[in-house]
C-alpha distance (Angstrom), angle and dihedral (degrees) to the residues before:
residue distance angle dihedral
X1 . . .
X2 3.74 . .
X3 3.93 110.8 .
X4 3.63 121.3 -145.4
X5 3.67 125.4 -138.6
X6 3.49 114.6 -79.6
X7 4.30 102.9 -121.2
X8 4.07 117.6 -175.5
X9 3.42 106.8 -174.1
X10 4.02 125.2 162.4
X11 3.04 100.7 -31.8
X12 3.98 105.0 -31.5
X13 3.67 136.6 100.3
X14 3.56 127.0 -156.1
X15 3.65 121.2 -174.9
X16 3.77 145.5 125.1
X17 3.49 125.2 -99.3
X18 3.90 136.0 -145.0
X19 3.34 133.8 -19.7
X20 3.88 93.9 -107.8
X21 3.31 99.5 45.3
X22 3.65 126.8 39.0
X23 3.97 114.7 -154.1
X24 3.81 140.3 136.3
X25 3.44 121.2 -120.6
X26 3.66 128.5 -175.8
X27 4.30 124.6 147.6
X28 3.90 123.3 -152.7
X29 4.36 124.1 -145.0
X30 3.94 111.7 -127.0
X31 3.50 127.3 173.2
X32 4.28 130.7 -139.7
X33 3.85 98.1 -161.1
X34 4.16 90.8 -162.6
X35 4.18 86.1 49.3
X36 3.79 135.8 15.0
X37 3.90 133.0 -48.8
X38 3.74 116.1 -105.9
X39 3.88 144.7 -150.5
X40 4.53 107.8 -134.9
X41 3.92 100.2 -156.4
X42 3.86 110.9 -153.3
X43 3.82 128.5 -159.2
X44 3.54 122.4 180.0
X45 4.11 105.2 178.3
X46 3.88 122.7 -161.9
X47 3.69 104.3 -124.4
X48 3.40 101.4 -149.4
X49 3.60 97.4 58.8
X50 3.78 98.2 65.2
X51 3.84 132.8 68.5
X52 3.71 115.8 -90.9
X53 4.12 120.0 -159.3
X54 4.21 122.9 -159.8
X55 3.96 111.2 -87.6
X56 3.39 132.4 -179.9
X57 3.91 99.8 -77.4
X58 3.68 96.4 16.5
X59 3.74 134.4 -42.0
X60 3.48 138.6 -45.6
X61 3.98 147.0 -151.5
X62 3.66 126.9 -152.4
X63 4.14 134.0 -176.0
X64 3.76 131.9 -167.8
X65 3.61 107.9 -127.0
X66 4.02 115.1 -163.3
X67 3.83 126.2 -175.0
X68 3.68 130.7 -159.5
X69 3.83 116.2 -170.1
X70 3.94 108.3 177.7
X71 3.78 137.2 -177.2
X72 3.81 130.9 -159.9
X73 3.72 77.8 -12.2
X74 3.73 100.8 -61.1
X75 4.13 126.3 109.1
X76 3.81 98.2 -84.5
X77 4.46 86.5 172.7
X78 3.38 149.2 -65.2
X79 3.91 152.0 153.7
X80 4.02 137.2 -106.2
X81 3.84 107.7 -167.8
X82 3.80 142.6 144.8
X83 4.01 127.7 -100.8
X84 3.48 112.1 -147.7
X85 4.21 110.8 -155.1
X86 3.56 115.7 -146.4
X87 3.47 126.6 -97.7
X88 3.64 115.9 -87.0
X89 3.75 125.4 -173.4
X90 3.46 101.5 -129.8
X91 4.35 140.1 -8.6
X92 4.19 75.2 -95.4
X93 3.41 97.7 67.9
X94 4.12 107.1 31.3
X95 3.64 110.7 152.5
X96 3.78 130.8 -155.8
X97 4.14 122.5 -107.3
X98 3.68 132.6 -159.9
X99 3.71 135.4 -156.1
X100 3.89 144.9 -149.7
X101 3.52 141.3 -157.4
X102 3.84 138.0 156.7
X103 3.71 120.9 -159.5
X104 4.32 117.4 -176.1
X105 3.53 118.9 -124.7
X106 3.45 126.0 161.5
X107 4.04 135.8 -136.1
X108 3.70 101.5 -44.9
X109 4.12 149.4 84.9
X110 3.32 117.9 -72.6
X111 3.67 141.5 176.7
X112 3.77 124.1 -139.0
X113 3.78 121.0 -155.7
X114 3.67 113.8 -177.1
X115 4.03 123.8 180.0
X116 3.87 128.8 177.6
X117 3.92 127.6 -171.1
X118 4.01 127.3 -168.5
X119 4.26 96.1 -117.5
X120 3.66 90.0 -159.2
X121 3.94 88.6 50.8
X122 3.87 103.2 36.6
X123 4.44 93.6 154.0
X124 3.93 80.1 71.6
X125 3.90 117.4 98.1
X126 3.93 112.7 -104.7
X127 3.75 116.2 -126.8
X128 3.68 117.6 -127.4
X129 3.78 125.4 -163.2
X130 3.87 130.2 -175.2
X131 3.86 129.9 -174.7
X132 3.98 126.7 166.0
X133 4.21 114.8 -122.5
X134 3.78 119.3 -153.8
X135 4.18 108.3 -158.7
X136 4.21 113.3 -172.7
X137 3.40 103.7 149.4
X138 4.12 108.2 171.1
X139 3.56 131.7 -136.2
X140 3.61 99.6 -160.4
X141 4.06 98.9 49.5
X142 3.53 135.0 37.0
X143 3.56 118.7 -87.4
X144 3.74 132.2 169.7
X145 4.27 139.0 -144.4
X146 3.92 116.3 -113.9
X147 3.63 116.1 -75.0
X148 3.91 107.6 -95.6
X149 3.53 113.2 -149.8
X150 4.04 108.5 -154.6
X151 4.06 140.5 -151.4
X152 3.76 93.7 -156.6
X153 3.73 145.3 -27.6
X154 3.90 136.5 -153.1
X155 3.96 127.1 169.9
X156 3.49 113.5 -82.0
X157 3.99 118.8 -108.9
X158 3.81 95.1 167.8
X159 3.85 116.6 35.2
X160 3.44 107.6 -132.9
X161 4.19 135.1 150.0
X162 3.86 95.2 -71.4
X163 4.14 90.8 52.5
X164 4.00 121.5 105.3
X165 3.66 131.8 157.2
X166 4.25 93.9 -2.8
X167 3.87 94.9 -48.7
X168 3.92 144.1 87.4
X169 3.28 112.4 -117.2
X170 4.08 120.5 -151.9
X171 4.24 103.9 -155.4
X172 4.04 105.4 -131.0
X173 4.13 91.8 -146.4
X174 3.47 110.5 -160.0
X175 4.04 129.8 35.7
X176 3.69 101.4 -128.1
X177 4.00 110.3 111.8
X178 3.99 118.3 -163.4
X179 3.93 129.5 -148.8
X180 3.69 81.1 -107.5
X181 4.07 97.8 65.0
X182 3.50 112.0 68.3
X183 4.26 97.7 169.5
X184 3.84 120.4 75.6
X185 3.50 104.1 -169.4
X186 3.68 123.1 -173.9
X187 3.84 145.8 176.3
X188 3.72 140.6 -156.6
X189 3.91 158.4 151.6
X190 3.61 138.0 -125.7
X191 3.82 108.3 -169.8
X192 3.86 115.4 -167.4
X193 3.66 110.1 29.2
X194 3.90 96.2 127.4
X195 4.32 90.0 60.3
X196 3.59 94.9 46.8
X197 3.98 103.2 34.9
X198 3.47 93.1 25.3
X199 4.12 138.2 -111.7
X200 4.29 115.7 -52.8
X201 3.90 88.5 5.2
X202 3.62 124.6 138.8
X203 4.21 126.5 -127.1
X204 3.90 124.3 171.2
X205 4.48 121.8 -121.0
X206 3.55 86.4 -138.9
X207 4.48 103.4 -171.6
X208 4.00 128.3 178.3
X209 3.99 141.9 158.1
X210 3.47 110.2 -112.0
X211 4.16 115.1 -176.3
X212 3.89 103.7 -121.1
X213 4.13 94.5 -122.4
X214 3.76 103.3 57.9
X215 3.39 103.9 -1.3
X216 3.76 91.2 -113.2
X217 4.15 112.5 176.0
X218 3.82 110.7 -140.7
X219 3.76 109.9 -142.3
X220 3.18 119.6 -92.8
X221 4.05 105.2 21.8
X222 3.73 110.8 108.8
X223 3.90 141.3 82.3
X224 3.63 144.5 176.1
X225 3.93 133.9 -139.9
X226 3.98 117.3 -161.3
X227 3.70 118.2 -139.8
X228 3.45 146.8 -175.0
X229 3.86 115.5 -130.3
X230 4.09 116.9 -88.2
X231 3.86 144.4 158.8
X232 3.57 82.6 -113.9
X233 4.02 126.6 25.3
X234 3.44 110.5 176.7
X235 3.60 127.3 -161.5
X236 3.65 134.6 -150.2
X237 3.65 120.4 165.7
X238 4.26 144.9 129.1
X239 3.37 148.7 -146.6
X240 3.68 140.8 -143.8
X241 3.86 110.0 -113.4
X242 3.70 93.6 176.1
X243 3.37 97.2 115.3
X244 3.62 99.0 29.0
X245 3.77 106.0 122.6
X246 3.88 124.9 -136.8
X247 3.96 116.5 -71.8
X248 3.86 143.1 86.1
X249 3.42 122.2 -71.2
X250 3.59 145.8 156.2
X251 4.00 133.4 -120.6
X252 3.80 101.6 -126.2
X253 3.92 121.2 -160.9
X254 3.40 124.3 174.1
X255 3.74 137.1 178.3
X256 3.54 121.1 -125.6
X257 4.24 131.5 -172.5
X258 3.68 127.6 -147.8
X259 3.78 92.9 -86.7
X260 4.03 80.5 55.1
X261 3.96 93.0 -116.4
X262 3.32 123.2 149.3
X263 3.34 123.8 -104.1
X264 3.53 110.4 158.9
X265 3.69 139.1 16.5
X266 4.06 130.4 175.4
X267 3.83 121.3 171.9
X268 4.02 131.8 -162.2
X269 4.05 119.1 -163.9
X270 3.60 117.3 -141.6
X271 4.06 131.4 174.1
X272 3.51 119.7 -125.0
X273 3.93 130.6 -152.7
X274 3.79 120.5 -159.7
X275 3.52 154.7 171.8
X276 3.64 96.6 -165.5
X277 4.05 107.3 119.0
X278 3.99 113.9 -110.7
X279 3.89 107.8 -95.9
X280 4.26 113.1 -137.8
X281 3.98 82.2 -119.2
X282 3.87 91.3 58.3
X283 3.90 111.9 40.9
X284 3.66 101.3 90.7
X285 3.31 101.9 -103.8
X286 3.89 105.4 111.4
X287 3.56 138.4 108.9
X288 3.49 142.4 -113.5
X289 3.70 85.4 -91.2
X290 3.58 94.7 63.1
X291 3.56 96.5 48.5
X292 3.59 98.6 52.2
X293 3.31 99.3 47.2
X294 3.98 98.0 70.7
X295 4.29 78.5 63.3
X296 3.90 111.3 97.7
X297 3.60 101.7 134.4
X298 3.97 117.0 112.0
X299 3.95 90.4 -143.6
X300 3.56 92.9 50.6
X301 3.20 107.7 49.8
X302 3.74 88.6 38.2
X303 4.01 80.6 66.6
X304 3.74 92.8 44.9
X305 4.15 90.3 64.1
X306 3.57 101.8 33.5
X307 3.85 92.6 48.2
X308 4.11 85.1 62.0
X309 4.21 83.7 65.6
X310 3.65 89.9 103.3
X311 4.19 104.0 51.5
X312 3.72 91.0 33.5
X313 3.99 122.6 118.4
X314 4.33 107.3 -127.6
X315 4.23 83.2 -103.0
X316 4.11 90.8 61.5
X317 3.69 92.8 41.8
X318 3.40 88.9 58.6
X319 3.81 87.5 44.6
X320 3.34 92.1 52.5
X321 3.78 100.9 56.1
X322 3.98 92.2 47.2
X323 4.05 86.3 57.9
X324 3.91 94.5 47.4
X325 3.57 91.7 45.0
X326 4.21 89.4 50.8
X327 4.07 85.0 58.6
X328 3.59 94.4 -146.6
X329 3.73 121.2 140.0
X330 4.01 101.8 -162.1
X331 4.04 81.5 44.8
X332 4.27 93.9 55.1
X333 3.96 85.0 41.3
X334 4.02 94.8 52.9
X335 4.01 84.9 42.9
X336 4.17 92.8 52.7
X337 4.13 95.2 43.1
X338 3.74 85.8 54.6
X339 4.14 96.9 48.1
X340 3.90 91.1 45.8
X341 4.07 89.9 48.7
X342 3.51 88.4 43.6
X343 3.65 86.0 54.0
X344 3.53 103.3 40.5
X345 3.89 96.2 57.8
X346 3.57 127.0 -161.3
X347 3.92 85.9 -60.8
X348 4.39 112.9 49.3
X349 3.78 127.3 55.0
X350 4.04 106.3 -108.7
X351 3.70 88.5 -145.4
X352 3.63 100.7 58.9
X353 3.63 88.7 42.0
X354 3.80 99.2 48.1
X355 4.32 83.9 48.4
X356 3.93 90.5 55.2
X357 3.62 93.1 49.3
X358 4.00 91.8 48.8
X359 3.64 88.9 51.8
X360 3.68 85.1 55.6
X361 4.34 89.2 50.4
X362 3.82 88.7 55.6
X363 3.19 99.0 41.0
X364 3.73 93.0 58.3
X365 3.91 94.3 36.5
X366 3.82 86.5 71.8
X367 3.53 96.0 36.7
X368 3.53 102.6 46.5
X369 3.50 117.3 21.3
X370 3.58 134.5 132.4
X371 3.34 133.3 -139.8
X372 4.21 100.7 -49.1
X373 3.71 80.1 -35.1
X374 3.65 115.3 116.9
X375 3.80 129.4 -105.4
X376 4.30 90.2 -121.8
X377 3.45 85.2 51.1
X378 3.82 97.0 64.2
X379 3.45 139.9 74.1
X380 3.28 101.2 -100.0
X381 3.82 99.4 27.3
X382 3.74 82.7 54.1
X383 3.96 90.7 51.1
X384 3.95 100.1 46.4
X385 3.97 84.2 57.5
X386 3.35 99.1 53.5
X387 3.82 104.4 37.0
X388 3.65 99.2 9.9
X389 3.94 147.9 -145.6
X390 4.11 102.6 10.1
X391 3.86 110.1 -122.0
X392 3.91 92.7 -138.3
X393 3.69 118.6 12.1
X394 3.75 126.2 -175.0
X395 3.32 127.8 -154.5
X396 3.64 126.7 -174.6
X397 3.93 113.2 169.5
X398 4.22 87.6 169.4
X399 3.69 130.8 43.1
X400 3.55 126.2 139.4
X401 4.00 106.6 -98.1
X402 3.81 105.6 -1.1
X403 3.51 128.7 87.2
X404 4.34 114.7 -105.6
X405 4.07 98.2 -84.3
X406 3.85 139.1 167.1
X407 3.53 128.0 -131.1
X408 4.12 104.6 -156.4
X409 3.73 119.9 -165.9
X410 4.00 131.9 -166.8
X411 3.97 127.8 -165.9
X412 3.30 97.7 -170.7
X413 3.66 125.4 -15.3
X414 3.93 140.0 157.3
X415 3.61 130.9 -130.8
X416 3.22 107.9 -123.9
X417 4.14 99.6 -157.1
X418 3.54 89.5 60.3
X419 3.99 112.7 17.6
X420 3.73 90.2 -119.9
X421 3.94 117.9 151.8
X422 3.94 122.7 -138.4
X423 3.46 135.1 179.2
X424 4.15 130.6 -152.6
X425 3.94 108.7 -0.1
X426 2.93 132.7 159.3
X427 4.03 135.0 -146.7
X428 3.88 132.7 -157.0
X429 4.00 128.5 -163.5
X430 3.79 128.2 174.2
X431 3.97 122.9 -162.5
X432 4.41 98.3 -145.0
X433 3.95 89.7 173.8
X434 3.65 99.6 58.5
X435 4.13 88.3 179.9
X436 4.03 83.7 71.1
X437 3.93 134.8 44.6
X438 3.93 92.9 -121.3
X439 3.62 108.5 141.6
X440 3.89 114.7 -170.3
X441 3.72 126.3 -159.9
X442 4.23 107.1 -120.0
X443 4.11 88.6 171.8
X444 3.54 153.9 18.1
X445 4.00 136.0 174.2
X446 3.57 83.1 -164.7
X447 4.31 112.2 111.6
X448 3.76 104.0 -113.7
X449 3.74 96.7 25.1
X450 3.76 130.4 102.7
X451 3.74 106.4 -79.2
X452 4.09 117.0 -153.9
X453 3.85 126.2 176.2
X454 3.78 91.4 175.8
X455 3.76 92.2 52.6
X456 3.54 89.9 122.9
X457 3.52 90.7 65.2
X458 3.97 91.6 56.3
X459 3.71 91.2 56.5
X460 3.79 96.2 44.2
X461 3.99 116.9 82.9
X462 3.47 124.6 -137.9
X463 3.96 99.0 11.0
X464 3.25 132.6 106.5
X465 3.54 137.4 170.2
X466 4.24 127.7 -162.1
X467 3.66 90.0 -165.6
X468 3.64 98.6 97.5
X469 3.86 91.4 -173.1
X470 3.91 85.0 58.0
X471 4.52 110.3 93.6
X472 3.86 95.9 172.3
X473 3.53 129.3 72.4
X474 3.98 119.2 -149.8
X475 4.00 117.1 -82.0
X476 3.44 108.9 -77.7
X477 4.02 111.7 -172.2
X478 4.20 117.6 -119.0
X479 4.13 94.5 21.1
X480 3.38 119.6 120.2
X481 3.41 115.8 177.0
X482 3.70 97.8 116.1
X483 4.24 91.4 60.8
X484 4.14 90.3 47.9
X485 4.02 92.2 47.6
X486 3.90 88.2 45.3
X487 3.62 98.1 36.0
X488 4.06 113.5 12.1
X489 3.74 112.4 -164.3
């Protein structure tokens, strides 16, 4: 059997499973803010690709579906049932079937062990598949369930495991879209809108395509939903992808207040295949011009400069805060066309550079950020920016009396404000406010950066030494610091 590539994305796995049976399988993380949060398996299973036997009617297939949900590496729960197909008339005319179940887990890490066997074929090897779920859902911001893309939908007259918000919902399982779909249909919740914007207020579901390489918007793809604040606001909406031309992209939806700020954003990638013919507009060939122009949005190009913080000379930082303070979009767009030509020289394509930076920004605004913070923001977001990808990087979020801290290391590196080259520095952050992810930096050999030969004293808890001449605190059995800083690994 061909295997698709295996896509995890948000939230959502797509993959195929077993070489008996052939069936998609991805599961979606919603939120009850009155009860417990939740992980919605989905199985859609080809029919044709299991064993059928003669029933009354016709004939039948069946598979044993077992789940595994773990914590901290113990049996948390799970389920081992039958799925009955439906009855088809004949091996001509076997249909596909899909399944649903919901199992409540609340804020934690999880792993999810999933295994499915043909029961009319039970000599063939079962196929086992295991991925790791993270659940934080907040109860003082907003937060919002996976994005759940959908086959169909119809208003629900029988409640059953496939119904939210009123209607039946039909799970689309994989993220592949062929010239012959034309709908993208898609559902989700935002939980916690009324705490954070406030009771009977209004906020905007603003939702686009953007293409996955330079976030370019084709015309034509995007929508908006008013509503009132809730503890749950769910969304169910679609777009026509008929003109939509072949690519990958991702399903943007973002959540904006009355003052048309951003307050939320979630994204799901999808491949498209088409027959539409390549417009001049979309074949990859336009400039930094281009791009920027489908940018109007205060916040976002608000982002756009201050993101730059890090590879900026002192002169442009200082440029940079007089055009965010002047709030004016076409202003902070003239500002970032001239850094990226500046940049680019006479010799590199602004564009492609400005694109491989950005990847860089998101990249370290889900790796590092802090609280709603973002990751460029921080110390370490900040850092990655500038000097880039550590070559060894610790991390040690437990050890007996310290606080969690990294120990960063460069071979050879260059700053990137200034073009200078070093070689062999070394980096330290500690987290203090282990409720958070807020890493700051205690110590740098790096010229320019904050220098600290009592760093070890900032990592260690409950020491403390007057003796400012003094660097090491007493032995303290199980810490390790001292081998990562010499030797990081």
């Amino acid at each position: 059997m061909k295997k698709l590539v295996l896509i995890f994305v948000l939230g959502w796995l797509f993959l195929p499973l077993g070489a008996s049976v052939t069936a998609y399988f991805n599961y979606g993380v919603f939120n009850v803010p009155s009860g417990s949060p939740f992980i919605e398996t989905y199985l859609t299973v080809i029919g044709n690709s299991i064993r059928h036997k003669a029933v009354n009617g016709g004939i039948q297939g069946s598979v044993n579906v077992k789940v595994l949900i773990t914590k901290n590496g113990e049996l948390y729960t799970g389920d081992n049932y039958n799925l009955l197909g439906p009855v088809d008339k004949d091996s001509s005319s076997v249909t596909s079937f899909i399944d649903n179940h919901r199992y409540a887990l609340p804020n934690g890490s999880y792993g999810i062990e999933i295994t499915l066997t043909d029961n009319n074929d039970p000599l063939k090897k079962s196929f086992t598949y295991k991925e790791n779920v993270v659940i934080n859902y907040s109860k003082s911001e907003i937060s919002a369930s996976t994005i759940q893309p959908l086959e169909s939908y119809s208003k629900t007259v029988n409640q059953s495991s496939i119904s939210k918000s009123g209607y039946d919902l039909i799970p689309y399982n994989i993220n592949y879209y062929s010239d012959k779909q034309n709908k993208l249909l898609f559902y989700m919740e935002a939980y916690g809108t009324d705490t954070v914007l406030g009771k009977g207020q209004s906020f905007v579901y603003q939702y686009h395509i953007e293409r996955k390489e330079d976030m370019f918007r084709p015309a034509g793809l995007s929508g908006f939903k008013k509503q009132a604040t809730a503890k749950v606001n769910p969304l169910l909406a679609q777009l026509d992808i008929t003109n939509l031309e072949s690519g990958n992209y991702y399903l943007v939806v973002e959540i904006r207040d009355k003052e048309n700020k951003s307050q939320l954003e979630k994204k799901w990638f999808f491949q498209r295949k088409s027959n539409v013919q390549q417009s001049l507009a979309f074949n990859g060939k336009r400039s930094i011009y281009d791009f920027f122009g489908n940018f109007n949005s205060l916040d976002t190009m608000k982002m756009f400069v201050e993101c730059l913080w890090p590879i900026s000379t002192t002169v442009e930082r200082d440029w940079q805060i007089n055009v965010s303070l002047q709030k004016d979009p076409e202003l902070m767009k003239k500002y970032i066309l001239d850094f990226w030509e500046k940049k680019s020289g006479d010799s590199l394509d602004p564009l492609l550079l400005w694109l491989a930076y950005y990847d860089q920004v998101k990249f370290v605004n889900k790796e590092f950020k802090c609280g709603k913070q973002k990751g460029f923001y921080t110390d370490r977001g900040r850092m990655y920016l500038q000097y880039g990808k550590p070559d060894q990087r610790v991390q040690q979020p437990s050890e007996p009396y310290t606080y969690p801290y990294e120990i960063w290391q460069y071979y050879r590196f260059t700053d990137k404000t200034n073009g200078q080259i070093y070689n062999n520095k070394r980096c330290v952050f500690v987290n203090k406010n282990i409720a958070d992810d807020c890493y700051k930096l205690i110590h740098s050999e790096i010229r320019g950066e904050q220098y600290n030969d009592r760093w070890r004293y900032e990592i260690t808890k409950r020491e403390t030494n007057p003796n400012m001449d003094a660097t090491q605190p007493g032995t303290q059995q199980g810490n390790n610091y001292n081998e990562f800083f010499n030797n990081p690994k």
